[in-house]
N, CA, C and O atoms as a CHARMM CRD file, in Angstrom:
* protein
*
  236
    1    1 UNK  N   -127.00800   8.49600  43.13700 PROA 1      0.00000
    2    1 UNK  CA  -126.05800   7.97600  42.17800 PROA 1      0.00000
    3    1 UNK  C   -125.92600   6.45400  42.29400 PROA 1      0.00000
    4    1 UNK  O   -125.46300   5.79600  41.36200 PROA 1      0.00000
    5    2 UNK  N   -126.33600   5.89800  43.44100 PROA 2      0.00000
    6    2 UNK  CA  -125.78800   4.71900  43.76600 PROA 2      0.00000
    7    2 UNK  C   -126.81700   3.97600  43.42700 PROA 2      0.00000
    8    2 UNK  O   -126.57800   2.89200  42.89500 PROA 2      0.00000
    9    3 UNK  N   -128.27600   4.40700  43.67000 PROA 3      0.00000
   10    3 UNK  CA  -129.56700   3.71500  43.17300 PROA 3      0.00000
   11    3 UNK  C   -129.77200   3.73000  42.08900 PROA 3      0.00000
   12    3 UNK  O   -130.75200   3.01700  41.87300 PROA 3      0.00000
   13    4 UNK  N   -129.28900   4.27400  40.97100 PROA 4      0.00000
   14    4 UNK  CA  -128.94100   4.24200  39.66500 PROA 4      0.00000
   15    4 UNK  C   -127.60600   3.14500  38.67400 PROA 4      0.00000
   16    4 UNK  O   -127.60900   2.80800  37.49000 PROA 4      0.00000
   17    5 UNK  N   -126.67800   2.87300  39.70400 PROA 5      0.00000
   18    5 UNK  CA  -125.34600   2.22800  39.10700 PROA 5      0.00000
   19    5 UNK  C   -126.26300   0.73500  39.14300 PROA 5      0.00000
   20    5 UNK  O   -126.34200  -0.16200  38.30300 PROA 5      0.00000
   21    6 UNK  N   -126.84800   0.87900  40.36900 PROA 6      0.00000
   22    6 UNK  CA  -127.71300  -0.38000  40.47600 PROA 6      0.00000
   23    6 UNK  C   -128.77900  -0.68500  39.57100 PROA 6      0.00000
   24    6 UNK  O   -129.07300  -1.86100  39.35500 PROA 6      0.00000
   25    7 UNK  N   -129.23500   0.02400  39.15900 PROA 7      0.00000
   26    7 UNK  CA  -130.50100   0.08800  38.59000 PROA 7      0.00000
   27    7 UNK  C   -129.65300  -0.37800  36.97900 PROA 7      0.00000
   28    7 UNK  O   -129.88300  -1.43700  36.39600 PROA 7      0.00000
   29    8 UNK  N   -128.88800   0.44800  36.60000 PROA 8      0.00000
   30    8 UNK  CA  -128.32700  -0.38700  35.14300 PROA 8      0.00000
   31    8 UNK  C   -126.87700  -1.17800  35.40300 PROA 8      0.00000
   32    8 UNK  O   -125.79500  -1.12400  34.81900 PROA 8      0.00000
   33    9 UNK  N   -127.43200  -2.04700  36.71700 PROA 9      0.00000
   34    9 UNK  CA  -126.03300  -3.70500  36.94800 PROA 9      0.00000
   35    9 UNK  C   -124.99100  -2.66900  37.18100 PROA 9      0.00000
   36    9 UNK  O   -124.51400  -3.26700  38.14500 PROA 9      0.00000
   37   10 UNK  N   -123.96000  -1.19900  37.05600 PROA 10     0.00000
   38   10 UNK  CA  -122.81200  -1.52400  37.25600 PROA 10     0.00000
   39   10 UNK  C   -122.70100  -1.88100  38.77900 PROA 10     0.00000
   40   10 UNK  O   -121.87500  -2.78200  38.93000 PROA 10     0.00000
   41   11 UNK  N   -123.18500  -1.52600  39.78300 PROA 11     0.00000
   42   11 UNK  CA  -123.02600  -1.81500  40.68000 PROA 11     0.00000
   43   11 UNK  C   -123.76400  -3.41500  41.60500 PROA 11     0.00000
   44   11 UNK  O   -124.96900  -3.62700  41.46800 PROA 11     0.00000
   45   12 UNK  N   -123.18900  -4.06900  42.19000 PROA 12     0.00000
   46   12 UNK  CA  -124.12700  -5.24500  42.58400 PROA 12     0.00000
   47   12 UNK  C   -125.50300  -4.91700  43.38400 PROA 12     0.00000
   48   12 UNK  O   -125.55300  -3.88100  44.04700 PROA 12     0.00000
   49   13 UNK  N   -126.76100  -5.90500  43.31600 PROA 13     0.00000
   50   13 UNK  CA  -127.42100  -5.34000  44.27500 PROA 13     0.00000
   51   13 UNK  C   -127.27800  -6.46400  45.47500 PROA 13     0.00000
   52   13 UNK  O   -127.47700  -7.67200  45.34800 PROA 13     0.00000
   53   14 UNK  N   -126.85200  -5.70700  46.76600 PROA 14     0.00000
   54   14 UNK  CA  -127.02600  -5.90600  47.95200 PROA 14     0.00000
   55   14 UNK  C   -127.13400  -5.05500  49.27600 PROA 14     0.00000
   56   14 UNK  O   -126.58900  -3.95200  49.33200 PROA 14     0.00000
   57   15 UNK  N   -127.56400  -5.37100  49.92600 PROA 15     0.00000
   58   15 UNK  CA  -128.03400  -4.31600  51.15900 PROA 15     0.00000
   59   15 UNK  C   -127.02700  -5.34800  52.29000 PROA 15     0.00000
   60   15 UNK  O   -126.42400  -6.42100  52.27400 PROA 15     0.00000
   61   16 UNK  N   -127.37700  -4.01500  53.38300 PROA 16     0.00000
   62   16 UNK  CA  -126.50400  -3.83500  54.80300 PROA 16     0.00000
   63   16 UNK  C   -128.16800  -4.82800  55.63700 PROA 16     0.00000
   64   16 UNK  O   -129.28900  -4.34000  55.78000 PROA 16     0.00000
   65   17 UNK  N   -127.88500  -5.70700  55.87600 PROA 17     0.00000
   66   17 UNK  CA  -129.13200  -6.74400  56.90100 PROA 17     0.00000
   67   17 UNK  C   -129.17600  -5.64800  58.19300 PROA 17     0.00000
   68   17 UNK  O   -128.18300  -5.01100  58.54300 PROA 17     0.00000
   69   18 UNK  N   -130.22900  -5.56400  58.70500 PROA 18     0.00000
   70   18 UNK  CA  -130.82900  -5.16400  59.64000 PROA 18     0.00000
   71   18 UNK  C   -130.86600  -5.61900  60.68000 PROA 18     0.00000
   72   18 UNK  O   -131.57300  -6.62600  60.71200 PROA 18     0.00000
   73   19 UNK  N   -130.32400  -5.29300  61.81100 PROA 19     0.00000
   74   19 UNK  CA  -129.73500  -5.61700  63.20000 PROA 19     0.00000
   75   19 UNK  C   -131.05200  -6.33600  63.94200 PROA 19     0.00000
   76   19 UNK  O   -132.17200  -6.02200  63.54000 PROA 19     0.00000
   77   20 UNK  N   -130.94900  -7.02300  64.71300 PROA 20     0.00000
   78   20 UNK  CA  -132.45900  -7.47600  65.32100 PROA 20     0.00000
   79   20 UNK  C   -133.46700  -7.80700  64.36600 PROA 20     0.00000
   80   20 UNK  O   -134.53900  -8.10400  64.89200 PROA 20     0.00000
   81   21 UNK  N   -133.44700  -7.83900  63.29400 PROA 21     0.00000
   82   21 UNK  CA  -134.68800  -7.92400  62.28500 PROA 21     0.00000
   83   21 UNK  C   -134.15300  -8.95400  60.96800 PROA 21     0.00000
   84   21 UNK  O   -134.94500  -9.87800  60.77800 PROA 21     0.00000
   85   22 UNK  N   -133.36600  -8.95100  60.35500 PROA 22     0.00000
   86   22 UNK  CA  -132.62900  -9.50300  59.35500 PROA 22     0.00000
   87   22 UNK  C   -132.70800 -11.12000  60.06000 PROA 22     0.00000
   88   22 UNK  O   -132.20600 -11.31900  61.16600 PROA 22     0.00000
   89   23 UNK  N   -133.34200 -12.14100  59.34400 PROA 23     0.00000
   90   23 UNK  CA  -133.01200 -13.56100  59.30100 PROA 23     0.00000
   91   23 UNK  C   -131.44700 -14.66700  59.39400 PROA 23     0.00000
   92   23 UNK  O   -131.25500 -15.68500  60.05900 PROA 23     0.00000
   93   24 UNK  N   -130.47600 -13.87800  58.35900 PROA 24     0.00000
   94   24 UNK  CA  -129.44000 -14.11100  58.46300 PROA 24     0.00000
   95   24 UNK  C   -128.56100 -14.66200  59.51400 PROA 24     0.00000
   96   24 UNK  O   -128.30100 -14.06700  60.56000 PROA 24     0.00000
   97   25 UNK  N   -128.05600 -15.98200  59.14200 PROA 25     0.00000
   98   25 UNK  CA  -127.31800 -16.98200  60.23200 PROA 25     0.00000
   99   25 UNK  C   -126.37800 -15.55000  61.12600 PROA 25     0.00000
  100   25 UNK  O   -126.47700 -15.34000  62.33500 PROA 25     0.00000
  101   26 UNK  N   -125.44900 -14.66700  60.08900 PROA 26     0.00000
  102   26 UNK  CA  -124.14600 -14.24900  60.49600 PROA 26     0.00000
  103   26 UNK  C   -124.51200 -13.21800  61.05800 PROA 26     0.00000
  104   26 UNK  O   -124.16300 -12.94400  62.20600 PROA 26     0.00000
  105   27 UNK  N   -125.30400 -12.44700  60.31400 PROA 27     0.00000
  106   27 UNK  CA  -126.09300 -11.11700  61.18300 PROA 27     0.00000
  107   27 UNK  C   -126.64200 -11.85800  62.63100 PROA 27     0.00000
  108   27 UNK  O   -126.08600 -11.45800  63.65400 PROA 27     0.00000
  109   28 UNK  N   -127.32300 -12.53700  62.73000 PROA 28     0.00000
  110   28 UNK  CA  -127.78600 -12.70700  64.60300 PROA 28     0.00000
  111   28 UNK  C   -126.33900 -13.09100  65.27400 PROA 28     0.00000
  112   28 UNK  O   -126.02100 -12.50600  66.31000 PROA 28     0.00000
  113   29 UNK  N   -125.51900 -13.99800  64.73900 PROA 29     0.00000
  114   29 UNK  CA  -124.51100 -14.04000  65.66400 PROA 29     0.00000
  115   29 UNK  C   -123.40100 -13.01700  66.13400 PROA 29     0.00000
  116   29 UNK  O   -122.82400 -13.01600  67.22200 PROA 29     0.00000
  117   30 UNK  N   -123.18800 -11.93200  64.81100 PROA 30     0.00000
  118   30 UNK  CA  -122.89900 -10.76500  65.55900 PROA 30     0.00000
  119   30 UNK  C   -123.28500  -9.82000  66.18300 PROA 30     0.00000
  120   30 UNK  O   -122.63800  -9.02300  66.86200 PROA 30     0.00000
  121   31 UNK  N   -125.04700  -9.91100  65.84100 PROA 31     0.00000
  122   31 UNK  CA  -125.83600  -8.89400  66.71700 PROA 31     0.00000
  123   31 UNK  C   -125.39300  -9.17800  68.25000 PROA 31     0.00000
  124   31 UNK  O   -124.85700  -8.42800  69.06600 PROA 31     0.00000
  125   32 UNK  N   -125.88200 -10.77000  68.36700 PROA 32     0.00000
  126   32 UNK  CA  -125.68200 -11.17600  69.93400 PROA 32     0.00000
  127   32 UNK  C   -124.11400 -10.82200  70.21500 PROA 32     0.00000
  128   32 UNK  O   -124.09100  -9.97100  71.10500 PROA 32     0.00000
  129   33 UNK  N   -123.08400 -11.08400  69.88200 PROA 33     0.00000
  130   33 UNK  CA  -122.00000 -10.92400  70.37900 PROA 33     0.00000
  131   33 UNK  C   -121.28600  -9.28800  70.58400 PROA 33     0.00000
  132   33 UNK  O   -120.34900  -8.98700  71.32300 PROA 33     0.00000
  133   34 UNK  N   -122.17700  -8.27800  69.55000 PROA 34     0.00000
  134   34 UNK  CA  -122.04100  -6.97600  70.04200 PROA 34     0.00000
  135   34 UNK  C   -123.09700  -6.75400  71.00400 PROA 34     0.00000
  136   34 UNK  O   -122.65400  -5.78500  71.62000 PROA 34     0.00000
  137   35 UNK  N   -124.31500  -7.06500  71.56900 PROA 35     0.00000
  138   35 UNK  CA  -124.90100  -6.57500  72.84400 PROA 35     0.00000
  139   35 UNK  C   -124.37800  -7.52500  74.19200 PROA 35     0.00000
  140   35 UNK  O   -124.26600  -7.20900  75.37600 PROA 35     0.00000
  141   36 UNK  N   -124.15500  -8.60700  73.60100 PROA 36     0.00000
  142   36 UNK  CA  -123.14000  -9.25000  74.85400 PROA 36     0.00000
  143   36 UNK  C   -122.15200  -8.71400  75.35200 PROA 36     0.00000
  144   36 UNK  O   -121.97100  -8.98100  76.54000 PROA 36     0.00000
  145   37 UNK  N   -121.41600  -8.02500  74.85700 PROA 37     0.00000
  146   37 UNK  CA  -119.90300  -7.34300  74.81800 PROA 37     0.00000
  147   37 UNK  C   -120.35900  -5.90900  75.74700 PROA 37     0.00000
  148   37 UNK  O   -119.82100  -5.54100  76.79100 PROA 37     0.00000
  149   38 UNK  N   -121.49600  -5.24600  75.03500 PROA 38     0.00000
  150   38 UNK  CA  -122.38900  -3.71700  75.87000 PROA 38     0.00000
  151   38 UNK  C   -123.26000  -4.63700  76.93300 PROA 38     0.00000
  152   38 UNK  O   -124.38000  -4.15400  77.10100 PROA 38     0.00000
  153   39 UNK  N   -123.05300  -5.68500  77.59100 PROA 39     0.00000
  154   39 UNK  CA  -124.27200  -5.98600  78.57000 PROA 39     0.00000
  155   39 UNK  C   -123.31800  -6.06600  79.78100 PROA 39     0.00000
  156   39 UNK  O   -123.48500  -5.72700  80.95200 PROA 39     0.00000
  157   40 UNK  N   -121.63400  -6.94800  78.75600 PROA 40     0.00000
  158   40 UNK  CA  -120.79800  -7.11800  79.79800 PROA 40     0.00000
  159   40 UNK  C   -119.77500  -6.16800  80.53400 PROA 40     0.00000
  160   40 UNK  O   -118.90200  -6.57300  81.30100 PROA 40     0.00000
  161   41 UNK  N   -119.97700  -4.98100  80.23100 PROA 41     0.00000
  162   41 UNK  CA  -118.97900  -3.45900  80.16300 PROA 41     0.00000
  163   41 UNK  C   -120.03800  -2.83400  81.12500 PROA 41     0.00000
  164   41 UNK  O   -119.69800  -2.42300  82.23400 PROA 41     0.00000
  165   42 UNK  N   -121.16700  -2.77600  80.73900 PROA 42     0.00000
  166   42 UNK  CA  -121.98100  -2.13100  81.94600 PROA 42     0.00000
  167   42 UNK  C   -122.27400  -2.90700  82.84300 PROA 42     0.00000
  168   42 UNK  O   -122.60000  -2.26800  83.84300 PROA 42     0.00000
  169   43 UNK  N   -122.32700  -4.09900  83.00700 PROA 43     0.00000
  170   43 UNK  CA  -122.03600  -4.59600  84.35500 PROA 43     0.00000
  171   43 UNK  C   -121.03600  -4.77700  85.08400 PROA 43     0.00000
  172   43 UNK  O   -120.97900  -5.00900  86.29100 PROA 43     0.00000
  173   44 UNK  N   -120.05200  -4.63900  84.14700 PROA 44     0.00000
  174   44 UNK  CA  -118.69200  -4.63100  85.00900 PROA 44     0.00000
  175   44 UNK  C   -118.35000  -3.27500  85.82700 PROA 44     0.00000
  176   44 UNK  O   -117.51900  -3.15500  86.72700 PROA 44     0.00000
  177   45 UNK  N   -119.26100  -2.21900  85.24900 PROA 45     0.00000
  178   45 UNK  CA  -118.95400  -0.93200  85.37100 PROA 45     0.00000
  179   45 UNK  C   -119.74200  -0.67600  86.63700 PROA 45     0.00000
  180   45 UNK  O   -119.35300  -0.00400  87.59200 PROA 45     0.00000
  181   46 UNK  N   -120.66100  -1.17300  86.54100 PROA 46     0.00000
  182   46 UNK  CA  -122.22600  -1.04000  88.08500 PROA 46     0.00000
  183   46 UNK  C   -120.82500  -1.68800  89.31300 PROA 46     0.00000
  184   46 UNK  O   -120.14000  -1.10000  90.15100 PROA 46     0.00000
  185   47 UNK  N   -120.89800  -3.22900  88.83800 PROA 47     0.00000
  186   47 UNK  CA  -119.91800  -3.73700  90.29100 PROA 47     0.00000
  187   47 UNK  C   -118.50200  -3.04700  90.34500 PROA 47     0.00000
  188   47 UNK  O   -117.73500  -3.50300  91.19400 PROA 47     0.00000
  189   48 UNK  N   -118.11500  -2.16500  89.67600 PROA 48     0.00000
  190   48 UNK  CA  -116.94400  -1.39100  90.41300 PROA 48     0.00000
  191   48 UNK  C   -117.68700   0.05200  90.93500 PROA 48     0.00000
  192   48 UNK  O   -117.03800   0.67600  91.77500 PROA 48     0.00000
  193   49 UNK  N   -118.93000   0.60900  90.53300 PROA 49     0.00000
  194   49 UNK  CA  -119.41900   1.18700  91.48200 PROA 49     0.00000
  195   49 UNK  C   -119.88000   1.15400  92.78100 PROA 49     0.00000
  196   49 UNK  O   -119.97700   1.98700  93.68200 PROA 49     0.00000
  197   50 UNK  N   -120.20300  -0.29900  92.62500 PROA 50     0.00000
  198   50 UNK  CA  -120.96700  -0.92300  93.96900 PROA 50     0.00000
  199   50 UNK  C   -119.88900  -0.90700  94.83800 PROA 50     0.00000
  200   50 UNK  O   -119.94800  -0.46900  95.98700 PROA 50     0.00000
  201   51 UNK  N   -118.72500  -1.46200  94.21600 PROA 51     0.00000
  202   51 UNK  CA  -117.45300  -1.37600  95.16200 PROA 51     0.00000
  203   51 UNK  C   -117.08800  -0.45100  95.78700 PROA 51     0.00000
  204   51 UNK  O   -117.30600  -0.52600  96.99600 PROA 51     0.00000
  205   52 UNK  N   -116.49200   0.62000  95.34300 PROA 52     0.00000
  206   52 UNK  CA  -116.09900   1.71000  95.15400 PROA 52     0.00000
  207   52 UNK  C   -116.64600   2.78300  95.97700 PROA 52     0.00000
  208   52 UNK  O   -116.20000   3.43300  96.92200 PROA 52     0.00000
  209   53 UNK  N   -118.11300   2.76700  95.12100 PROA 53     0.00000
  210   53 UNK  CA  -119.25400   3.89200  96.13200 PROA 53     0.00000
  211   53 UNK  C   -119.09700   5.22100  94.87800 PROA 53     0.00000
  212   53 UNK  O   -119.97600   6.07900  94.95100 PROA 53     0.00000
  213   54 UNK  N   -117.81700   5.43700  93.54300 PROA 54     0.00000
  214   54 UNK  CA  -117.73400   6.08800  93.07300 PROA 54     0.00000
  215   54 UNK  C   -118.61300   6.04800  91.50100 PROA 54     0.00000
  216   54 UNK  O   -118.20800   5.21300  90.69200 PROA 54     0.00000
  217   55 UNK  N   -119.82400   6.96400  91.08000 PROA 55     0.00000
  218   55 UNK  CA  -120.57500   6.79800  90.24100 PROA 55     0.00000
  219   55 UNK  C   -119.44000   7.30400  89.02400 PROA 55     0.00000
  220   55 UNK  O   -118.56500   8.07300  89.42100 PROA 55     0.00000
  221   56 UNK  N   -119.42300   6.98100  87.84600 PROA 56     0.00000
  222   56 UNK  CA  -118.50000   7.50700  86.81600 PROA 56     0.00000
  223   56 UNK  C   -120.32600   8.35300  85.74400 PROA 56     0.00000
  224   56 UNK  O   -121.45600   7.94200  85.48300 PROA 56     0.00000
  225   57 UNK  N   -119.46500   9.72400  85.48600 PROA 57     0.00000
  226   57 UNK  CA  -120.65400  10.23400  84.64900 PROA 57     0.00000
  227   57 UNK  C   -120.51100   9.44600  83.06100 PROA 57     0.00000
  228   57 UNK  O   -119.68800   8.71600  82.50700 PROA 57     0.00000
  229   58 UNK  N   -121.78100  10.04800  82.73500 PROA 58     0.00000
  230   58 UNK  CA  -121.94600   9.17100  81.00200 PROA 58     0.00000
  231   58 UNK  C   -121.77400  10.40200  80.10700 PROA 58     0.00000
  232   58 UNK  O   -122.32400  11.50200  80.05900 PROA 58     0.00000
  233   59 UNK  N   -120.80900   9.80400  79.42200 PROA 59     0.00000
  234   59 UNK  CA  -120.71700  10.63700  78.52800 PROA 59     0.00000
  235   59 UNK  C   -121.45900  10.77200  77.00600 PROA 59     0.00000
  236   59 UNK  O   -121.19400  11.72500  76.27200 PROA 59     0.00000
């Protein structure tokens, strides 16, 4: 339905940019700042194991 609204203008055409792949200034700076955010949670998570000695399971 939606490739059709497009196809006769009612709908705009634009797409969702592609994570890691997409050129886009705004897309890389949030790519990096969401795997920064998952790089900094699992390392925080290792050194309270290291501490600890207690492994947490993955859910």
């Amino acid at each position: 339905m939606i490739n059709m609204a497009v196809a006769v203008n009612l709908f705009p055409v634009t797409g969702q940019p592609l994570p890691m792949l997409s050129m886009g200034g705004t897309s890389i700076w949030f790519t990096s700042i969401a795997v920064g955010i998952i790089l900094s949670v699992s390392r925080n998570i290792e050194q309270e194991e290291l501490k600890t000695g207690v492994v947490h399971a993955a859910a």
